[in-house]
Structure formats: C-alpha cells, structure tokens
N, C-alpha and C positions, 0 to 999 in steps of 0.2 A: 504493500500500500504506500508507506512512505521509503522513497533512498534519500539519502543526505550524502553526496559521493563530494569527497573532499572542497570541502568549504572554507575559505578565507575571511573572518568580518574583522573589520576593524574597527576601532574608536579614534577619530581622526589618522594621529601617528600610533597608535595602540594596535599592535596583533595580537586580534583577543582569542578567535577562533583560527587554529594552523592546519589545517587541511582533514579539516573532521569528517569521518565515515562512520557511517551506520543505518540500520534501516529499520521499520518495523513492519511488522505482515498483519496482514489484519485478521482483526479478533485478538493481536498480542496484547499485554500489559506489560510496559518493558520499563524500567528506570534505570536512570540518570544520575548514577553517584559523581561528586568532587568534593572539594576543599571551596573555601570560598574565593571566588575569586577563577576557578577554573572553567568557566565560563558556558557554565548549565542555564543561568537565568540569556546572557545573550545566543543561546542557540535557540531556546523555544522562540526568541524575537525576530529569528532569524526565519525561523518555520511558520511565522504566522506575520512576514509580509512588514515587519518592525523595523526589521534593518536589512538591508539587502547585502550578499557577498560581492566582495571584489570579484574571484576564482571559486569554479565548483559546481556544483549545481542541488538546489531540492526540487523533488519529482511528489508527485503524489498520483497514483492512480496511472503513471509513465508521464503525466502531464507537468512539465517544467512550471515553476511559482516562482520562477525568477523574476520577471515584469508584472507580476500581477498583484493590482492593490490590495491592503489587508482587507477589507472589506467583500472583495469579490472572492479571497482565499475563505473567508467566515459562509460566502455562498457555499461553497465549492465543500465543505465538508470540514474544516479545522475549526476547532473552538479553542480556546486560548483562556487558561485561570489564572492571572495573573499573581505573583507574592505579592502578599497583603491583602488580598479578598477585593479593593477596591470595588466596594459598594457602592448603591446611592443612598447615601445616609436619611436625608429626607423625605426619600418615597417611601411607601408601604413594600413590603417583601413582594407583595404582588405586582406592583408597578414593577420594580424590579426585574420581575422574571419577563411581564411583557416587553419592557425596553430589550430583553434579549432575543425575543422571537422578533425581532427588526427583519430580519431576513426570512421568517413564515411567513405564506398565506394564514389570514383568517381564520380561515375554516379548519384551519392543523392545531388553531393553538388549545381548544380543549388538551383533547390529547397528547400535547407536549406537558400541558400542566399536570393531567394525571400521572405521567409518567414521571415526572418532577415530585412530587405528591407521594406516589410510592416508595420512593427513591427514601425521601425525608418530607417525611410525615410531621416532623414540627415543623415545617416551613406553613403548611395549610393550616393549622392552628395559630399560627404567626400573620397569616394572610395579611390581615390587615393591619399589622403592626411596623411604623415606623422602620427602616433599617438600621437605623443608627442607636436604634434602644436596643438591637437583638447582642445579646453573649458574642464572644469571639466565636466557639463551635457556632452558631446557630449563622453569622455574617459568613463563614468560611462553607455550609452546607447553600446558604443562596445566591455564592459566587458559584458554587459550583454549578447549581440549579438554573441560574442564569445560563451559564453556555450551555446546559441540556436542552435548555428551549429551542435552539439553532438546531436541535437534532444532527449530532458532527457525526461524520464518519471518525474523525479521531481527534481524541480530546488532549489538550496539551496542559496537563498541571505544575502550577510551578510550585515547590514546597509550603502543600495545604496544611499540614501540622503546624506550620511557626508559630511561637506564642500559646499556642496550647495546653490545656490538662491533659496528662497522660491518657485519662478513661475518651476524652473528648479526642485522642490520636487516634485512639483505639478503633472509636467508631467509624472516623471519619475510611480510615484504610478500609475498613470493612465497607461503607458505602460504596470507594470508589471499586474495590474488588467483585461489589452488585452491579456496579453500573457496567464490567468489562463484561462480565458474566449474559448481562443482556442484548452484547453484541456490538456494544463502543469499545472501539480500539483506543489503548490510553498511552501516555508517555510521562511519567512521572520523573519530576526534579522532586527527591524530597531528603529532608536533612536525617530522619530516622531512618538509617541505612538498614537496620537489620529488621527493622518494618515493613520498609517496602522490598528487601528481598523474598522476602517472609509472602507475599501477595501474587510478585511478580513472575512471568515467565522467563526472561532474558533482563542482561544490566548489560550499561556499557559505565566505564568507570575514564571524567575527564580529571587532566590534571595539566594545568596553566593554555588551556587552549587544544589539544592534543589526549584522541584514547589510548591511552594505555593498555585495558584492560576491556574484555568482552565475552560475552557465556554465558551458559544458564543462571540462572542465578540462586540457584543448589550449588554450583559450580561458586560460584564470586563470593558465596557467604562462608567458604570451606577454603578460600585465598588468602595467605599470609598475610597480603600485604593488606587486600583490604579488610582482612579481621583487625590488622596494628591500626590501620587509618581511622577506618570509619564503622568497626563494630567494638572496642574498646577492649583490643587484644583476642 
C-alpha cells in the first residue's frame, strides 16, 4: 500500500531525513521506533503532503504523492494524528468529528460517526461537550476519531500516549489495535516502544535521519540494541 523508497527532507540546511526506506502492506500495523530527534514526527509530515522530499519518492497505492497537496493526499486515503491531539478546543466533540468528515459526502457521515462511536464510546457520551473540557485520554480518542471520519485507507499516528496515565496508554493501544483489526492500515510513531511492539506486526527502528533496524516486531522486541534503547534493557 504505502513505499517510502529512499527519501531526502530537509529543514532549510538541516538533513533531517537520509535516504529513508520502508513500506507498509495493507491491513499492516507497523511502528516507528527512534530517539528524539531521529526524525519519526518529520517523516509522517512527509507522508501526508507537510513537507515535500528533495530525492526519493512516497507511492501509495503505486501512485506517486510527491506533487500532491495534503488535502487531496486526506482525499486519497491518509489520515494524519498529529502529537498533541490538536483539537478544537471550542467546538463540541461532535463539531469536531464533522470538521473531519471535510472530505465525506453527506450521506457517509452517519456511519462514519457510528463507527467512531464504536470505536470510543465516551466520545458519544461527550457528544456534546466542549473539546477543551474533555481529559487528555478523552482529547487524544477524538483526534483520533477525527481522522476516522475521513474513512483512511491508512492512518498515520504520531505518539498518541504522550502525556498520558498508564491505564489511559493502555486503552488507547488497544483502541488503535481495534481500529487495525477493522481493516485500517496504521503506522504508529509512538514513544512506549515495548507497547507498540507489543500490538504491532512489523517496526522499523530511525536513528538521526536513517533505518537502522527492520522486522517483525517479535523480532525488534528480542534486539539488543533496541531492548538497551528503547525497552529499558
């Protein structure tokens, strides 16, 4: 579904991304381990039309998203959770979700809500409730419900736990592990390594721009190095 065949982005004079490879097949749930800074949060921005490579190319579907605006990539099948849930503090959860059905018809969005609704069930108990009054859990379940509304072929989260209670980690991983389960392809950046190994089919492991490391992810949770990195030995 998606390749990412070696990719170049930069920050002005900054090589943030050095020739990144990877791909995900759909139906996968695959994450995205690094350090900070190794440049997990610029490659989702890369995949969803944020920032564009110098060299390289992202395919989705065989179809090249190198000239294509993020808005028409959001048509095309990618939803994008950005860190930090950025909500709309002011609207109701439900406003909310329909600013994300921006790219439904009409007559889809029952059924996108239900399916949002299933998903997380406090969000429809919340309906009508301000966004900027809901818990961090509850802001991070209607970022995510938000790009559910787009109905993505694959959904790109950027580290949904941040800030979090552990129990409120807990559910959130199992959420997104319902939502793969249902037939969205996901790509997880998330800072609880041995969490989202724990969920995931495949990991790709960045470090300063460049993968390193690649494999199932029974495979990568069972690796030296990133047991010393990023599962605490």
């Amino acid at each position: 579904m998606l390749s990412v065949d070696a990719i170049h982005v930069y920050y002005d004079a900054i090589h943030a991304l050095k020739g990144v490879t990877f791909n995900v097949a759909q139906g996968e749930l695959v994450t995205l381990l690094g350090g900070n800074g190794a440049g997990k949060t610029t490659t989702l921005k890369t995949l969803s039309g944020l920032l564009r490579p110098r060299a390289g190319a992202v395919k989705l579907d065989g179809e090249s998203l190198g000239a294509v605006e993020p808005h028409e990539i959001v048509r095309r099948g990618v939803a994008h959770v950005p860190e930090g849930r950025k909500v709309f503090p002011r609207f109701t959860v439900l406003e909310n979700l329909q600013i994300g059905a921006y790219t439904r018809a009409k007559n889809t969005l029952a059924a996108e809500l239900d399916f949002v609704y299933q998903m997380f069930p406090r969000l429809k108990e919340r309906q009508k409730q301000s966004a900027g009054t809901l818990s961090g859990g509850e802001q991070q379940m209607l970022a995510i419900g938000r790009a559910l509304m787009t109905k993505p072929k694959l959904l790109l989260l950027d580290e949904p736990s941040m800030g979090l209670a552990p129990k409120i980690v807990e559910q959130i991983l199992e959420n997104i592990q319902a939502i793969n389960r249902a037939g969205v392809t996901v790509l997880l950046v998330e800072q609880n390594a041995a969490m989202a190994l724990a969920i995931s089919h495949r990991g790709y492991v960045l470090e300063t721009g460049v993968v390193i490391l690649e494999g199932p992810a029974s495979e990568l949770a069972g690796n030296d190095l990133v047991r010393q990195a990023y599962l605490g030995g």
